[in-house]
C-alpha positions in Angstrom: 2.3 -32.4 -27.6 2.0 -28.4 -26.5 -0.7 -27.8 -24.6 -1.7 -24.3 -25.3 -2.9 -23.3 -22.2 0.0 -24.9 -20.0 2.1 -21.4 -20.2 -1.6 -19.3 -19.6 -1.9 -21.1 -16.1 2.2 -20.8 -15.4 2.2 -17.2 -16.3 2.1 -14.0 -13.5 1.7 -10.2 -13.4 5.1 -8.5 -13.0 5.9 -4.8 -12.8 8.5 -3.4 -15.2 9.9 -0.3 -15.5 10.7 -0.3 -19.3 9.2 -1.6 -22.2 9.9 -1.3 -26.1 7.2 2.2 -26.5 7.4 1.1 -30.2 5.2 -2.7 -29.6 2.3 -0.5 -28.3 0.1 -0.6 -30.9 -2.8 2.1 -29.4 -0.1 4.3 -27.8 3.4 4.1 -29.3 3.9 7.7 -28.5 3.8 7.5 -24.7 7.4 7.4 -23.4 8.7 4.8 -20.8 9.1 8.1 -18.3 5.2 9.0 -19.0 4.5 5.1 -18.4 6.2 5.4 -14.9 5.5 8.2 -13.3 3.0 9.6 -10.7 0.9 7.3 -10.5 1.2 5.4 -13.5 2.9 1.8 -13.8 3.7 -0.9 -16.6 2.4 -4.5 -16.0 3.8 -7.3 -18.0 2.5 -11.1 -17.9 6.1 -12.9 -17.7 6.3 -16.5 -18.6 9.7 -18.5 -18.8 11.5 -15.2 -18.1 9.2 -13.7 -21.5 7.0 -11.0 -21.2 3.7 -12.5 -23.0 1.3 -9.1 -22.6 1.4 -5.7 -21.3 -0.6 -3.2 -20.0 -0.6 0.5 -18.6 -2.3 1.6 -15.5 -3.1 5.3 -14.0 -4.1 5.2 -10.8 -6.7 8.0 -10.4 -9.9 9.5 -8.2 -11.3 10.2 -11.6 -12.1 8.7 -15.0 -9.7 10.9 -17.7 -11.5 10.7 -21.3 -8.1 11.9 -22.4 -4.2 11.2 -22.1 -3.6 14.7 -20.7 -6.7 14.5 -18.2 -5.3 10.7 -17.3 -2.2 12.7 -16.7 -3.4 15.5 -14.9 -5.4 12.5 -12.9 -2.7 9.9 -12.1 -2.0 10.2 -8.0 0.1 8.0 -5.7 -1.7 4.2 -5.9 -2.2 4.2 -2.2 -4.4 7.9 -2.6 -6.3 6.7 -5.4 -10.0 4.9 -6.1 -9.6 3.9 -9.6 -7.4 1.7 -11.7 -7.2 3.2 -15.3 -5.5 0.8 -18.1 -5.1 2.5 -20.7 -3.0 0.8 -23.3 -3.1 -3.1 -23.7 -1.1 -5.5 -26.1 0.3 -9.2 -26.0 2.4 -11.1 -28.4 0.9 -14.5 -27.8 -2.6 -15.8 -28.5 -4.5 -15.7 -25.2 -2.1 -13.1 -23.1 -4.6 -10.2 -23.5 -7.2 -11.8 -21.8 -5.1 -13.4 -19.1 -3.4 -10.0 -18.4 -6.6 -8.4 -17.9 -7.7 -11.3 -15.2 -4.1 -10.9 -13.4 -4.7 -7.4 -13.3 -8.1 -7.4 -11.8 -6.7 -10.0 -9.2 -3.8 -8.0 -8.6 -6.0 -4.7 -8.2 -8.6 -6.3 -6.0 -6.1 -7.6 -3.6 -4.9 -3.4 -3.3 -7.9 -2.8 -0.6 -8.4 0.8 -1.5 -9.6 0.6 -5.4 -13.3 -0.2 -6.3 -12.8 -0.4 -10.3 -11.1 -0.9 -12.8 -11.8 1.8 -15.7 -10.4 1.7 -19.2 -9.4 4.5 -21.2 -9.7 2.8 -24.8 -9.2 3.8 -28.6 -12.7 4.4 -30.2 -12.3 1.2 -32.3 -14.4 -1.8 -32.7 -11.4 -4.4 -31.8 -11.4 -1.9 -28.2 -14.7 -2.8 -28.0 -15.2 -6.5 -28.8 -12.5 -7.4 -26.7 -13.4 -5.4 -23.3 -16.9 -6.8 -23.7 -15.9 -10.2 -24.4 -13.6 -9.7 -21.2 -16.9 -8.8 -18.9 -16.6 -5.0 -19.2 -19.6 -2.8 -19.1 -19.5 0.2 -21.5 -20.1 3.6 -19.2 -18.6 6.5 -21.1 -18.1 7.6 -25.0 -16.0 10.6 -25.6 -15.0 12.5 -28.4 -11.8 10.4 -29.0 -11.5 7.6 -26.1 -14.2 5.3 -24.4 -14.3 4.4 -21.2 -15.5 0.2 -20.1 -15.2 -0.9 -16.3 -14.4 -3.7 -14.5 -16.4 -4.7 -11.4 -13.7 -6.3 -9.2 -16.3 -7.7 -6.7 
């Protein structure tokens, strides 16, 4: 008898350093190096020594509507006010949304950061699921959105 959310509860937020660029379905183009440096990190959620979800973060004074402005943007973590994810995937039903909560833990416990921002695709599946995760839309841009999380 699997209980389904038996692995959700068991899982955590690990940093890695590498991940397979090509399972990024909104960003397959953005190299490891990219993902890793100034600023920017890779979170996966590990369970059973599995990596379950990932996401990208930029850590920023700034919300970038673009990849080169989140670029330009990224600063040292311990300089910066804003959290940016800005790719987001799992491979199992029910990792997206707990990767988002481990992050927002993980970020709120990082004294310095008010928010969580999101630089997302302009798609409706972007959309439904950073609502649905208790994001507020603040920003649309020519080819991005932005959604935040209140980490209160």
């Amino acid at each position: 008898n699997f209980n389904f959310f038996n692995w959700i509860k068991k899982s955590e937020l690990v940093e890695l350093n590498e991940i397979n660029t090509s399972d990024d379905p909104i960003r397959p183009e953005l190299s490891n190096n990219f993902r890793t440096s100034q600023g920017r990190k890779i979170y996966g959620l590990k369970f059973d020594e599995e990596i379950e979800g990932v996401v990208c973060v930029a850590f920023t004074n700034d919300i970038p509507s673009t990849i080169k402005e989140l670029e330009l943007m990224s600063t040292d973590d311990k300089a910066s006010k804003i959290a940016v994810a800005y790719t987001l995937w799992s491979f199992k039903k029910g990792a997206g949304k707990k990767i988002m909560k481990e992050l927002l833990k993980f970020i709120k416990e990082k004294n310095n950061l008010d928010s969580v921002m999101t630089l997302s695709p302009l798609t409706p599946m972007a959309t439904h699921y950073h609502i649905r995760n208790g994001a507020r839309l603040v920003k649309i841009n020519p080819t991005s959105q932005n959604f935040e999380y209140k980490i209160s």
